[in-house]
N, C-alpha and C positions, 0 to 999 in steps of 0.2 A: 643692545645685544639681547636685554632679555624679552623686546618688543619682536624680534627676529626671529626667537628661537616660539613664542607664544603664537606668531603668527604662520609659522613652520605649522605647529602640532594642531592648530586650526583649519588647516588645508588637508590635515594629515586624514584628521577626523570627518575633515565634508568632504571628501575624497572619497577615504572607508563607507560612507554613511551613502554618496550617490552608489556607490557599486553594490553594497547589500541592497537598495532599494533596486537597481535596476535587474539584479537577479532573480529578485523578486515578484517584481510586474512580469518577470517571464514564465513564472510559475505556477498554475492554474489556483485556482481558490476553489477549495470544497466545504461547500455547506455557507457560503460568502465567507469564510475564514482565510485569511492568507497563509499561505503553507511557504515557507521559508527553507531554500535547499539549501543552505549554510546548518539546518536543524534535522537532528535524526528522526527515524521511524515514529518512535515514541512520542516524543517532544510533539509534532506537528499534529500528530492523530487525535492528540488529548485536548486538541484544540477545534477540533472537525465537529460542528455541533449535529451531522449527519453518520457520524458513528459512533458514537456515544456505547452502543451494547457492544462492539468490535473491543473497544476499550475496556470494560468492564472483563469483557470474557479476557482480553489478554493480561490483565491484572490476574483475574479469578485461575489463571491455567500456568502463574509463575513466568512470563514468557517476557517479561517487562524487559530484561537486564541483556535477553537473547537480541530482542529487534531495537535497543539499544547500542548495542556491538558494532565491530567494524563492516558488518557483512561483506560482501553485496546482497543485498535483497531489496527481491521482487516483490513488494507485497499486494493479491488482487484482495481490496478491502468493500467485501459488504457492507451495505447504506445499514442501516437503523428499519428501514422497509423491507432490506432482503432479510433481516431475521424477525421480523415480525410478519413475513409469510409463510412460515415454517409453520409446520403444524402446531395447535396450542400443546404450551407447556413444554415443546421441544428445551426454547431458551433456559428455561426454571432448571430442567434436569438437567442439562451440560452445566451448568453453575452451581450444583452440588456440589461439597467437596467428594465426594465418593464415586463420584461420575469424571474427575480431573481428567483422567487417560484417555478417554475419548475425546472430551473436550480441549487437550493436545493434540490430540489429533484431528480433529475436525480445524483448530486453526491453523495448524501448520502444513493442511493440505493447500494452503492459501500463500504458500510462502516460496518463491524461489532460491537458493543458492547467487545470484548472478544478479548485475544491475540490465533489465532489457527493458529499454525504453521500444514504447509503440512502432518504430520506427525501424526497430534492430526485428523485432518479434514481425510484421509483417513481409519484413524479406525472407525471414525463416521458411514462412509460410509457404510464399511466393516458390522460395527454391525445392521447399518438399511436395508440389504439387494443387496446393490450397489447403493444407491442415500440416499442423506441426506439434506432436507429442513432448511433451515436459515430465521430469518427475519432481515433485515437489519435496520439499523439506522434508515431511511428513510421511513419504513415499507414496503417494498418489499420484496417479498418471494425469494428468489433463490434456485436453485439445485445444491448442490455438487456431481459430480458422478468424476470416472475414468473413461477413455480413456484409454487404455491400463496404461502405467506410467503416464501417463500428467492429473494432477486436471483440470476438466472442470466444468463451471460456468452457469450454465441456467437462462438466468432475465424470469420473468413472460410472455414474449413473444414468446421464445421459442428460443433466439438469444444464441448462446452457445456461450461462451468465454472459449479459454485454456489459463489456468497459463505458461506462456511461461518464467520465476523469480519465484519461491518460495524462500520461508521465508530469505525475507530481515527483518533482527532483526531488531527493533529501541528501541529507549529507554520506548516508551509508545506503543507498540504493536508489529506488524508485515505489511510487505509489500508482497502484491503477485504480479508481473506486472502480465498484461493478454492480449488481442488480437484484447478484442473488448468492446464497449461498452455498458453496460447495461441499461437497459430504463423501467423504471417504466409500467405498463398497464396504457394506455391511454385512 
């Protein structure tokens, strides 16, 4: 019996164990990290060795416990590249504490309400003509358009970002890396 009941919860667990793994291999890796959709916003991102200042700014802006949450969200996540082309010192002053409210701002122009996988967001596209306006969390407008296959990101200033990661699953939405950083109208 109790050979039965051992060999039951051993099945139970390499069962459990193929099926996280196979959810897994279905879910891209950014940065060669594996991003696990069983794992929320946070959890995975803090693992992205490609967005490291994405991180630090959403520590630095209180936003940990928000893209933690049940969402749905959208999050389009600049590389570690998109904010170190920003002009010098940009990075340094949104990471003030006295600069916070921008720098909410500036991250949660990057955030949708909604889980839209690549897939949902190019029929958008498709059905509004070839460009499809969002408002972000944040309240910034964006434009989703195609580039030939690559989803591209317009902020309000006219700064294009390409999706260069689509639809990293997580457990409370979705992740798109992208290229460049988006910036509110100033």
């Amino acid at each position: 019996m109790k050979l039965n009941r051992l060999l039951a919860a051993t099945a139970l667990v390499a069962a459990t164990a193929t099926a996280s793994f196979a959810d897994d291999m279905s879910n891209p890796a950014v940065g060669g990290a594996p991003m696990y959709a069983n794992k929320n916003i946070i959890e995975n991102a803090v693992n992205s060795p490609i967005n490291t200042t994405l991180v630090a700014a959403v520590k630095a802006a209180g936003l940990v416990d928000t893209l933690q949450g049940p969402g749905p969200f959208t999050v389009f996540a600049p590389t570690d590249d998109a904010f170190a082309a920003l002009p010098a010192g940009t990075v340094d002053n949104l990471l003030k504490p006295e600069n916070k409210d921008m720098l909410v701002k500036v991250l949660t122009c990057h955030v949708l309400g909604a889980d839209a996988m690549s897939s949902d967001v190019a029929a958008m596209i498709k059905a509004d003509g070839g460009s499809h306006e969002v408002t972000t969390l944040g309240g910034c407008k964006l434009t989703l358009a195609m580039d030939g296959d690559t989803l591209t990101v317009t902020d309000e200033n006219g700064n294009v970002a390409h999706v260069t990661i689509a639809d990293v699953k997580q457990s409370n939405g979705v992740i798109h890396v992208i290229d460049k950083v988006l910036l509110p109208k100033m």
